[in-house]
C-alpha positions as CSV (number, residue, x, y, z in Angstrom):
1,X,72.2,-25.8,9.8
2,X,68.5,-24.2,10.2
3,X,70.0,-22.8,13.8
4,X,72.9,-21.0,12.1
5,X,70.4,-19.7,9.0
6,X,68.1,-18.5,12.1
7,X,71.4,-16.9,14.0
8,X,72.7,-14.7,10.0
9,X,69.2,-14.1,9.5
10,X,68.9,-12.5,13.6
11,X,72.4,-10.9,13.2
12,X,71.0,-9.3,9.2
13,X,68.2,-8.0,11.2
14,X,70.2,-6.2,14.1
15,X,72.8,-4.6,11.3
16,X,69.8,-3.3,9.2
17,X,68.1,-2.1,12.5
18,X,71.0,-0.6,13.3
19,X,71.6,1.4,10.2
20,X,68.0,2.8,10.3
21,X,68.6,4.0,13.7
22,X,71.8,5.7,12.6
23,X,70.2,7.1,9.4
24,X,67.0,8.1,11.4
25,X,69.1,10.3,13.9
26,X,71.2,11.9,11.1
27,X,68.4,13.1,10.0
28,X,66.8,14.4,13.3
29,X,70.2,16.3,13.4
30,X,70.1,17.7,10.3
31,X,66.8,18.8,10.9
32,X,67.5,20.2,13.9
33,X,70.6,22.3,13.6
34,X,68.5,23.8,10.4
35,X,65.3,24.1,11.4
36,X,65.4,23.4,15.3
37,X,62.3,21.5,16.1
38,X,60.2,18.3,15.8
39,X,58.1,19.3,13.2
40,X,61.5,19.7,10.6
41,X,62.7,16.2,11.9
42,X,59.0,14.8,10.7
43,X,59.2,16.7,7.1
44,X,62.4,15.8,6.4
45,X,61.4,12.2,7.4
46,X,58.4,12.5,5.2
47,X,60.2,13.9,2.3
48,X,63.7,11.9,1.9
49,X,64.5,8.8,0.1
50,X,66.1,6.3,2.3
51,X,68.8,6.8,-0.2
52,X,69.3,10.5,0.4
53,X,69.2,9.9,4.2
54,X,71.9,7.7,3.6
55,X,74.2,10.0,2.2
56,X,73.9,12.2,4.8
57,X,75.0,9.7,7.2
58,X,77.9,9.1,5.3
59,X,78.5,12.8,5.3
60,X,77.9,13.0,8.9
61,X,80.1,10.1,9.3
62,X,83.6,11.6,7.8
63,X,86.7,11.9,10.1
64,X,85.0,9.1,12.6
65,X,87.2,5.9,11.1
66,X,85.5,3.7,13.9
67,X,82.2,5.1,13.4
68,X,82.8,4.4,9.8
69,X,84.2,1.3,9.6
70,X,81.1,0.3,11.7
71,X,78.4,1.8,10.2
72,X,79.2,1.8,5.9
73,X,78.7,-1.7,5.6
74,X,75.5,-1.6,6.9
75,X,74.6,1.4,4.8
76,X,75.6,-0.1,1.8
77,X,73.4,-2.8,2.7
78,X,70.3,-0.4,2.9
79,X,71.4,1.4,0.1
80,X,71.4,-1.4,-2.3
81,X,68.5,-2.6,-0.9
82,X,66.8,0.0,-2.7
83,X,69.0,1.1,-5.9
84,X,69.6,-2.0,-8.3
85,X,72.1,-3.3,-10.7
86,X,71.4,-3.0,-14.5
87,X,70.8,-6.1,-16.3
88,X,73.5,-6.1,-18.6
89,X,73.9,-5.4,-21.5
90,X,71.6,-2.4,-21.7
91,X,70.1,-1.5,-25.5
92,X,71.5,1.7,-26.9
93,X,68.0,2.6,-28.2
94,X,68.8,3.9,-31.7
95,X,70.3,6.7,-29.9
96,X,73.9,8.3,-30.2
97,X,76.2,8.0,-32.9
98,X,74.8,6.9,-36.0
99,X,77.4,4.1,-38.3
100,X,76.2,5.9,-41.6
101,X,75.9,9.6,-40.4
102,X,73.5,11.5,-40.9
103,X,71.0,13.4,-43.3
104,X,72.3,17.0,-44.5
105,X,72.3,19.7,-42.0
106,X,69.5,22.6,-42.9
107,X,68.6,25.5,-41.4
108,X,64.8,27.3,-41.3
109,X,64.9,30.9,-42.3
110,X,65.4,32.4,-39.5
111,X,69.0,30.7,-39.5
112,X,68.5,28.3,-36.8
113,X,69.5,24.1,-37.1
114,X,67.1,21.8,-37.6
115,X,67.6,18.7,-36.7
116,X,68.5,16.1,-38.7
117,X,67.4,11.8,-39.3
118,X,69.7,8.6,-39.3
119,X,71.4,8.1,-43.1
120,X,70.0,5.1,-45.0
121,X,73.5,5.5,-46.8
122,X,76.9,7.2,-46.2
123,X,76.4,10.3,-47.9
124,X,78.1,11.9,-51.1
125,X,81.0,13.6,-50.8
126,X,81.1,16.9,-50.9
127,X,84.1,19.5,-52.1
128,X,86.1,19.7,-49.1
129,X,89.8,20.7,-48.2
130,X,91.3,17.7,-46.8
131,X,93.8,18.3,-43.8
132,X,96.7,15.7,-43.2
133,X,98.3,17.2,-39.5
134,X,97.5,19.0,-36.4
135,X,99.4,22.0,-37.7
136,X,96.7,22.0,-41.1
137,X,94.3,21.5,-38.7
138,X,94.8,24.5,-36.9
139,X,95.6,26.9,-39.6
140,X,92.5,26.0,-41.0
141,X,90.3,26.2,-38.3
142,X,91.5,30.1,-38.1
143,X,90.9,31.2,-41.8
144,X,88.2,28.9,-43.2
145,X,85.4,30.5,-44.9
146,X,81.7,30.5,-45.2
147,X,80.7,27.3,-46.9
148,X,83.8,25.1,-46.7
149,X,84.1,21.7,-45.4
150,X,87.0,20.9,-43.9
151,X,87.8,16.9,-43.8
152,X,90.2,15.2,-41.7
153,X,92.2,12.4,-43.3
154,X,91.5,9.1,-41.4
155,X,94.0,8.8,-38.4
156,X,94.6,9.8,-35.2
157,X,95.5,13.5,-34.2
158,X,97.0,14.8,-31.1
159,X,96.1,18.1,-29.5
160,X,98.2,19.6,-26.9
161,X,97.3,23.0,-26.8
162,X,93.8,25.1,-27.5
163,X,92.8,25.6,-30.9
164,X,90.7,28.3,-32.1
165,X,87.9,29.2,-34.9
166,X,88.5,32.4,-36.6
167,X,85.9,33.2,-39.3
168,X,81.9,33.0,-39.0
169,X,79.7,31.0,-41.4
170,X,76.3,31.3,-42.6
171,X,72.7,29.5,-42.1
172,X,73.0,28.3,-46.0
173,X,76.8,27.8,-46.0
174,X,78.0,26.5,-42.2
175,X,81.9,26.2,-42.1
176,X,82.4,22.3,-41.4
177,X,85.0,20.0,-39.4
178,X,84.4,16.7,-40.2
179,X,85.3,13.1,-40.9
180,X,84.1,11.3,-44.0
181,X,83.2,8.6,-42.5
182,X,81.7,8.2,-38.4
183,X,84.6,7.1,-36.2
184,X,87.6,7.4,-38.7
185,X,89.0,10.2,-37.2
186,X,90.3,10.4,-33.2
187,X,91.0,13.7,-31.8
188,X,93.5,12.5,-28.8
189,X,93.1,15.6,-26.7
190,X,95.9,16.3,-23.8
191,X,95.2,19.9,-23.2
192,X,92.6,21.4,-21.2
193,X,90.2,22.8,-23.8
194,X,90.2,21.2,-27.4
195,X,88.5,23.7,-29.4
196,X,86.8,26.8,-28.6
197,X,84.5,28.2,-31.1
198,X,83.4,31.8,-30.9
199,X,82.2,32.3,-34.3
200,X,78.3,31.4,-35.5
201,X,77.7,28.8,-37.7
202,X,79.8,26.4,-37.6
203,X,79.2,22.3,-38.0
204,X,81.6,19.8,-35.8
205,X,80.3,15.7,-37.5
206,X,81.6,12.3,-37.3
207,X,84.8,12.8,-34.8
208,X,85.8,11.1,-31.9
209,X,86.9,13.1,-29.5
210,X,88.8,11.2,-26.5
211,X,90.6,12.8,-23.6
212,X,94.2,11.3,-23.0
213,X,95.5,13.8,-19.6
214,X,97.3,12.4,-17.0
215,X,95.2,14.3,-14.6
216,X,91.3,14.6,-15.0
217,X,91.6,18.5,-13.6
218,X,93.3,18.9,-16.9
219,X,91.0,17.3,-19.9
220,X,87.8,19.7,-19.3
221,X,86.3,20.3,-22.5
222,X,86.2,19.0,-25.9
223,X,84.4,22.1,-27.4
224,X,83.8,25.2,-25.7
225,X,81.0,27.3,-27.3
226,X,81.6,30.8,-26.4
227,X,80.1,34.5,-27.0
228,X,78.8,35.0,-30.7
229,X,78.6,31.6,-32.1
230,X,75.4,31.3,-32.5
231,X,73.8,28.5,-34.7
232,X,76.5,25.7,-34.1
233,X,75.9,22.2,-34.3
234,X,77.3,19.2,-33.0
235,X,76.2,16.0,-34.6
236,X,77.2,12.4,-34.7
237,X,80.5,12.8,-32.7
238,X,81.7,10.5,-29.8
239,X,83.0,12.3,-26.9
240,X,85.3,10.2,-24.1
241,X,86.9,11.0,-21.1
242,X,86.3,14.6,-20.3
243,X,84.9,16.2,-17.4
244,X,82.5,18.7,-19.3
245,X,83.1,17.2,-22.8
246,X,81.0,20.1,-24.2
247,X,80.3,23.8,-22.5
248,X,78.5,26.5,-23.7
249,X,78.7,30.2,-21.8
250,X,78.4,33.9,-22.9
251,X,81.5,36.1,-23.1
252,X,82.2,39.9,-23.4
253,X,78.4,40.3,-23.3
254,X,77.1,37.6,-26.5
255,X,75.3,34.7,-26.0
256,X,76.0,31.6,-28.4
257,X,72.2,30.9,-28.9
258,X,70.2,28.4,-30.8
259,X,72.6,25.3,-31.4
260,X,72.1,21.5,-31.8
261,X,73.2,19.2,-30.0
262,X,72.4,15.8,-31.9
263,X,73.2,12.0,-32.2
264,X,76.4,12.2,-30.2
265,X,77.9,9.6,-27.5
266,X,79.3,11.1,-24.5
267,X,81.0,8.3,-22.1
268,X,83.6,8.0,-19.9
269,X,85.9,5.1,-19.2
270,X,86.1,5.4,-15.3
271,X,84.6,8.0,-12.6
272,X,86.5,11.3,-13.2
273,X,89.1,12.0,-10.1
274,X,88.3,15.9,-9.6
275,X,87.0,19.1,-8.1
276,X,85.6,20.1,-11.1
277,X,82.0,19.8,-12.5
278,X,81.3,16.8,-13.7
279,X,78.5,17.1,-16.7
280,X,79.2,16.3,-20.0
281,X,76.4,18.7,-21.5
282,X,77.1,22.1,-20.0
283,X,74.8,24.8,-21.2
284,X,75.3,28.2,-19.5
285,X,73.4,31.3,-20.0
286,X,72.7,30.3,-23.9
287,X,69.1,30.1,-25.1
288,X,67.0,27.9,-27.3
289,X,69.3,25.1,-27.9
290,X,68.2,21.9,-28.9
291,X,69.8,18.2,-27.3
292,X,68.5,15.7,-29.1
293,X,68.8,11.7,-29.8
294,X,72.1,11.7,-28.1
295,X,73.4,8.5,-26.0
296,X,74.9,10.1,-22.5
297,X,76.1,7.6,-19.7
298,X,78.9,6.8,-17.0
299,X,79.7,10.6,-15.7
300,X,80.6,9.4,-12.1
301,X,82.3,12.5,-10.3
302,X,84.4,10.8,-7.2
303,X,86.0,14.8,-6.0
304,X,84.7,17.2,-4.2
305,X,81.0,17.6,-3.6
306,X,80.7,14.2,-5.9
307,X,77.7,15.9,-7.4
308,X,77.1,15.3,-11.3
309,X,74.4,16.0,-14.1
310,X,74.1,13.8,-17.6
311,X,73.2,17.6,-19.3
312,X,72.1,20.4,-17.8
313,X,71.0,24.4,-19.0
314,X,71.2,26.9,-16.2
315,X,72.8,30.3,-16.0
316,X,69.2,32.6,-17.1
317,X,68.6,31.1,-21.1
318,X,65.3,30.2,-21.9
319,X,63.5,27.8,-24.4
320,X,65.7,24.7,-24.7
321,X,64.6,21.6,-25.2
322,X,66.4,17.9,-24.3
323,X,64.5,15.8,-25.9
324,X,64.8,12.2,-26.9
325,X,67.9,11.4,-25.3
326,X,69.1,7.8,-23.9
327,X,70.7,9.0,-20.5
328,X,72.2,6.3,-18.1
329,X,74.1,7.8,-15.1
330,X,76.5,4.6,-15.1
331,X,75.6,1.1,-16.2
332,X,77.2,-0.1,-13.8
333,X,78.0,-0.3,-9.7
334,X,74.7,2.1,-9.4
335,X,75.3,2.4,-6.1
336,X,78.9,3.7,-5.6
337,X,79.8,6.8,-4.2
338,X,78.7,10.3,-5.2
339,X,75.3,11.5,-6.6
340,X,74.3,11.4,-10.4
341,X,71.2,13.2,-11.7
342,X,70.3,12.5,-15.2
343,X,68.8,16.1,-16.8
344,X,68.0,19.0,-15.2
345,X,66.7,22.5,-15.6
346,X,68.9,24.5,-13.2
347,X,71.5,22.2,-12.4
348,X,73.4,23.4,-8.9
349,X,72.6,27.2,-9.6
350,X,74.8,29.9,-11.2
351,X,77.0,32.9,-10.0
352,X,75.9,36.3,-10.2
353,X,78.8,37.0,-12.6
354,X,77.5,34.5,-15.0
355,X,74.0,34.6,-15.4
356,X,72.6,36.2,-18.2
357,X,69.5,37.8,-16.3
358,X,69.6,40.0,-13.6
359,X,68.8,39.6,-10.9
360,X,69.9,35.6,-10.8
361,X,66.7,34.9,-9.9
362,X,65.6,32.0,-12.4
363,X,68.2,29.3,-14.2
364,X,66.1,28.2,-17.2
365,X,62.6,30.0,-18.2
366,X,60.6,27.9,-20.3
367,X,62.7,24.7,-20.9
368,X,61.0,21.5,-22.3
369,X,62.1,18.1,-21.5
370,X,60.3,15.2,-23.4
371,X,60.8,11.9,-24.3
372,X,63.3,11.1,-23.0
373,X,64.8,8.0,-21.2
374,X,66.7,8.5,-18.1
375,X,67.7,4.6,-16.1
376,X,70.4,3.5,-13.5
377,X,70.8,7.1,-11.4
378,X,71.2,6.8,-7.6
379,X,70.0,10.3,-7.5
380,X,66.7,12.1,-9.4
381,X,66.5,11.1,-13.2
382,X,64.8,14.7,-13.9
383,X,65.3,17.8,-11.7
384,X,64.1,21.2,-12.1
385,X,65.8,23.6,-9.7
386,X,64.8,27.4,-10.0
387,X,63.2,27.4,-13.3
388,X,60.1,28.3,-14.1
389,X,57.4,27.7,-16.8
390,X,59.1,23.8,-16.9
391,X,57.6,21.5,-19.6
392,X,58.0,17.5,-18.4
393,X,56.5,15.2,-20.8
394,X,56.4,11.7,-22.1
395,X,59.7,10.7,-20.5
396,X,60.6,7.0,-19.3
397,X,62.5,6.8,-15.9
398,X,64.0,3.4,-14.5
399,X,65.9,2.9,-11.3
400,X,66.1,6.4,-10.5
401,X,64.5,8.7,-7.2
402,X,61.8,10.4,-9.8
403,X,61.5,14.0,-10.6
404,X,62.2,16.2,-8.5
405,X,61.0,20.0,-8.8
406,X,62.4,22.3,-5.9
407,X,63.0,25.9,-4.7
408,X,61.0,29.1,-5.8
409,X,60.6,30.2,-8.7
410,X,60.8,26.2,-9.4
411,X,57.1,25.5,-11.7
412,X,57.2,22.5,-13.6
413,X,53.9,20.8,-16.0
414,X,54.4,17.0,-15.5
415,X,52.8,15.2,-17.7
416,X,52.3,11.4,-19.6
417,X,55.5,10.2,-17.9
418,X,56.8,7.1,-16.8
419,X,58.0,7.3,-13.3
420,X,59.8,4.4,-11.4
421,X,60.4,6.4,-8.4
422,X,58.7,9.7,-6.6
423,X,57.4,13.0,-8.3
424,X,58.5,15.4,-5.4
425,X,58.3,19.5,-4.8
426,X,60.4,21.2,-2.3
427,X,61.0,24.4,-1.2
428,X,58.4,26.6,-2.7
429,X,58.6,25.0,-5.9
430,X,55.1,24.1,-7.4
431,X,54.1,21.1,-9.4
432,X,51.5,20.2,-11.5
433,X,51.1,16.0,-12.4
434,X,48.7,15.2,-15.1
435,X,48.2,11.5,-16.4
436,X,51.7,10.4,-15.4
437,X,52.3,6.4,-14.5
438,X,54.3,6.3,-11.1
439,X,55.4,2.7,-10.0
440,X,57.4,1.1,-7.1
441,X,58.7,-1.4,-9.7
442,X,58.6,-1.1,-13.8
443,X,59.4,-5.0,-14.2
444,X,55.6,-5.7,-13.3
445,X,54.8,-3.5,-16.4
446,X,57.6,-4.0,-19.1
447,X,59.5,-6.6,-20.2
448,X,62.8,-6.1,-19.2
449,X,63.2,-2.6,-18.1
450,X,66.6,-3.0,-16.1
451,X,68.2,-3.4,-19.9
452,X,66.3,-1.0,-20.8
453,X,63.5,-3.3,-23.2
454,X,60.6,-1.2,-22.3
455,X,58.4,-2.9,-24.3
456,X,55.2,-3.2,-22.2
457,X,53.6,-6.2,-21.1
458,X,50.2,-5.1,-20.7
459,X,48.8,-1.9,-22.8
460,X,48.3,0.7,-20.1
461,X,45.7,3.4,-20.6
462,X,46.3,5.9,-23.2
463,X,47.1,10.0,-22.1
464,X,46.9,13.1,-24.0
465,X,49.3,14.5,-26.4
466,X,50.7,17.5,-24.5
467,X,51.1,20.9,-26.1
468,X,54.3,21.1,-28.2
469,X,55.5,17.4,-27.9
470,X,54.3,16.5,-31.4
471,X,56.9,13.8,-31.6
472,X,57.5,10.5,-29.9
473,X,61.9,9.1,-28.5
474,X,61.6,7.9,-32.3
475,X,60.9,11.0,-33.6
476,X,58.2,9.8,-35.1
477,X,54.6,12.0,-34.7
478,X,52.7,11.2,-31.6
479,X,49.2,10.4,-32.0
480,X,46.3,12.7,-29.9
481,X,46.3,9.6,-27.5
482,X,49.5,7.6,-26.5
483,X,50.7,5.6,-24.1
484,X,52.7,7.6,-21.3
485,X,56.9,7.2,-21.6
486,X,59.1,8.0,-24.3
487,X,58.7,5.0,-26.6
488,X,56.9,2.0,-26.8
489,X,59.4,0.0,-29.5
490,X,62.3,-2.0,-29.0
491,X,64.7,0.5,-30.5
492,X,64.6,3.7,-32.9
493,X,65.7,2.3,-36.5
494,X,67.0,4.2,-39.1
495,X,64.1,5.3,-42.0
């Protein structure tokens, strides 16, 4: 028995040998064709996660069936040697979809949302015109007015073509879709785009939004913010099985600035079988909008470059902030194919034809990203790609590469984070780390971070409050001295 123990455990060896050998000279390849010399093979060496390497073997790999059926066993092996499993089942946090709603939605005086707090109670209701069908649904969509709440009747709705807004509200009297209750109204959406709002002021609350196409080219959007509507707000809905459940871009030369994203789910059933982009937060070009408290998980993009972001803003806006946000990139199989990044400033870059500055030369000026927690990504759980004058504070990352900040203009101000994996630079980009917690393994420092309990074992020292993160994931004020992370409770309750 100990003989044939000795012979798997020799033969374990050899395969894991092997793979490193076969990952090592990917890499030397890659390096060369790009760079052509020693010195790129040792960088790249030096700045790849055995993780990264092998996916570029895999790429490399492609069109050799013999090669592959050789060589991907053994890379799974070294791949899960160093990406783990979640321990099931993971805590929500506090964040996403709140049972009872949520507190009235105000706006400061220059007309922009503010963001809102849990209900204590389901609140009172308000005049409203309630809407039976699809077909009320749509006319009123088109010729509500300032101030009117529009309530769907509890039931399920199904949209098979596009439906459209057609009047603008106000900062003191929003035009309102909503259901009375959180979860009482489904939006069955078979059509490509749900609804497209191009009007300002508007409030979407308490819907579930759940894509039903036969083909996931088809279900793109749930809400497409477009042009002029500024001031929107999306709040306490559940959006499921979409490829880019909400996007925001300019059009005709307006940009659909300042809205609030807050206290939605966004979840998928299954990876999403497509070409297309794979993020269900999509922010292009728009500036100053806020993503808060929502609960994002499972985008898994199995088509085309396999490439996929939790949220990202890109396209030339400035000043957003994603903050307090539970983000898993799937919780479960971390490991399977494709590559899922939690947040990012920059995304994958922008065309020329859709950026909002000129030249194309920075994605997001200016963005914050705090306190937020980002677990179970294969990939980076923060990246900053082309943006400049980045803000990276008090965020909680498990089972993820790190943060990554990379090409010029790339600057990014890390600070009081928790980082179970690498904070990395690359190509021109420039990085500043103050008082952040990096670790090889967070289970030696909380209690059960693979569920994400991030309650810490042991008090570790106490950072700074950085500039403009006044707040801790709870929303709650942060304290001149803190622990670093997003949060050190169990979960956010309501007040």
């Amino acid at each position: 028995m100990r003989l044939m123990q000795r012979r798997w455990l020799g033969a374990l060896a050899v395969l894991l040998t092997l793979g490193l050998v076969l990952t090592a000279a990917v890499v030397l390849v890659l390096a060369l064709r790009s760079n052509g010399g020693p010195g790129a093979v040792w960088q790249a060496w030096q700045e790849r996660h055995p993780t990264e390497m092998v996916r570029h073997a895999r790429r490399r790999l492609e069109g050799h069936p013999n090669l592959e059926a050789v060589a991907l066993p053994v890379l799974a092996r070294i791949e899960a040697h160093y990406i783990r499993e979640p321990a099931l089942p993971l805590r929500d946090l506090g964040k996403g979809v709140r049972p009872l709603g949520l507190t009235p939605q105000d706006y400061d005086t220059a007309g922009r949302p503010l963001p809102s707090l849990p209900a204590a109670t389901l609140p009172a209701r308000q005049a409203r015109r309630v809407l039976l069908s699809t077909e009320s649904l749509a006319e009123a969509l088109r010729d509500a007015r300032a101030g009117e709440v529009l309530e769907l009747a509890p039931g399920t709705y199904r949209l098979r073509s596009r439906l459209d807004t057609g009047q603008a509200g106000q900062p003191g009297a929003p035009i309102t879709l909503r259901a009375a209750q959180p979860g009482s109204v489904t939006l069955e959406v078979d059509t490509v785009q749900a609804v497209v709002a191009a009007q300002p002021y508007w409030v979407f609350e308490n819907l579930v939004w759940r894509g039903v196409c036969a083909s996931d080219d088809r279900c793109e959007h749930a809400l497409h913010v477009v042009g002029g509507a500024v001031g929107v707000v999306l709040r306490n809905n559940r959006f499921e099985d979409f490829n880019a459940a909400i996007k925001v871009n300019g059009e005709n030369g307006l940009w659909p600035d300042a809205g609030l994203l807050q206290f939605n789910t966004f979840s998928n059933q299954r990876a999403r079988r497509t070409d297309k982009p794979v993020t269900p937060i999509d922010l292009v070009g728009a500036s100053h909008w806020q993503v808060l408290d929502n609960h994002i998980e499972r985008f898994i993009k199995l088509g085309g470059n396999g490439i996929s972001f939790g949220v990202f803003l890109k396209g030339g806006g400035e000043g957003g902030r994603i903050e307090r946000n539970l983000v898993v990139c799937t919780p479960e199989a971390v490991a399977q194919r494709g590559q899922r990044v939690g947040i990012s400033l920059g995304g994958g870059g922008t065309d020329v034809g859709s950026c909002r500055r000129q030249p194309c030369d920075a994605e997001h000026v200016g963005g914050v990203v705090a306190n937020n927690v980002v677990a179970h990504c294969n990939d980076s759980g923060i990246d900053v790609f082309r943006s400049p004058g980045a803000s990276v504070a008090h965020n909680t990352l498990v089972n993820t590469l790190g943060v990554m900040v990379r090409e010029a203009p790339a600057q990014a101000r890390l600070q009081a984070n928790v980082v179970e994996g690498r904070l990395q630079q690359r190509r021109g980009a420039r990085l500043e780390s103050l008082e952040n917690l990096e670790t090889g393994r967070l289970a030696a420092l909380m209690a059960q971070p693979d569920a994400l309990d991030l309650r810490w074992q042991e008090m570790p020292a106490l950072a700074s409050r950085p500039e403009g993160v006044t707040t801790d994931f709870c929303a709650r004020p942060r304290a001149t001295a803190s622990p670093p992370g997003a949060t050190q409770a169990a979960r956010c309750e309501a007040p």
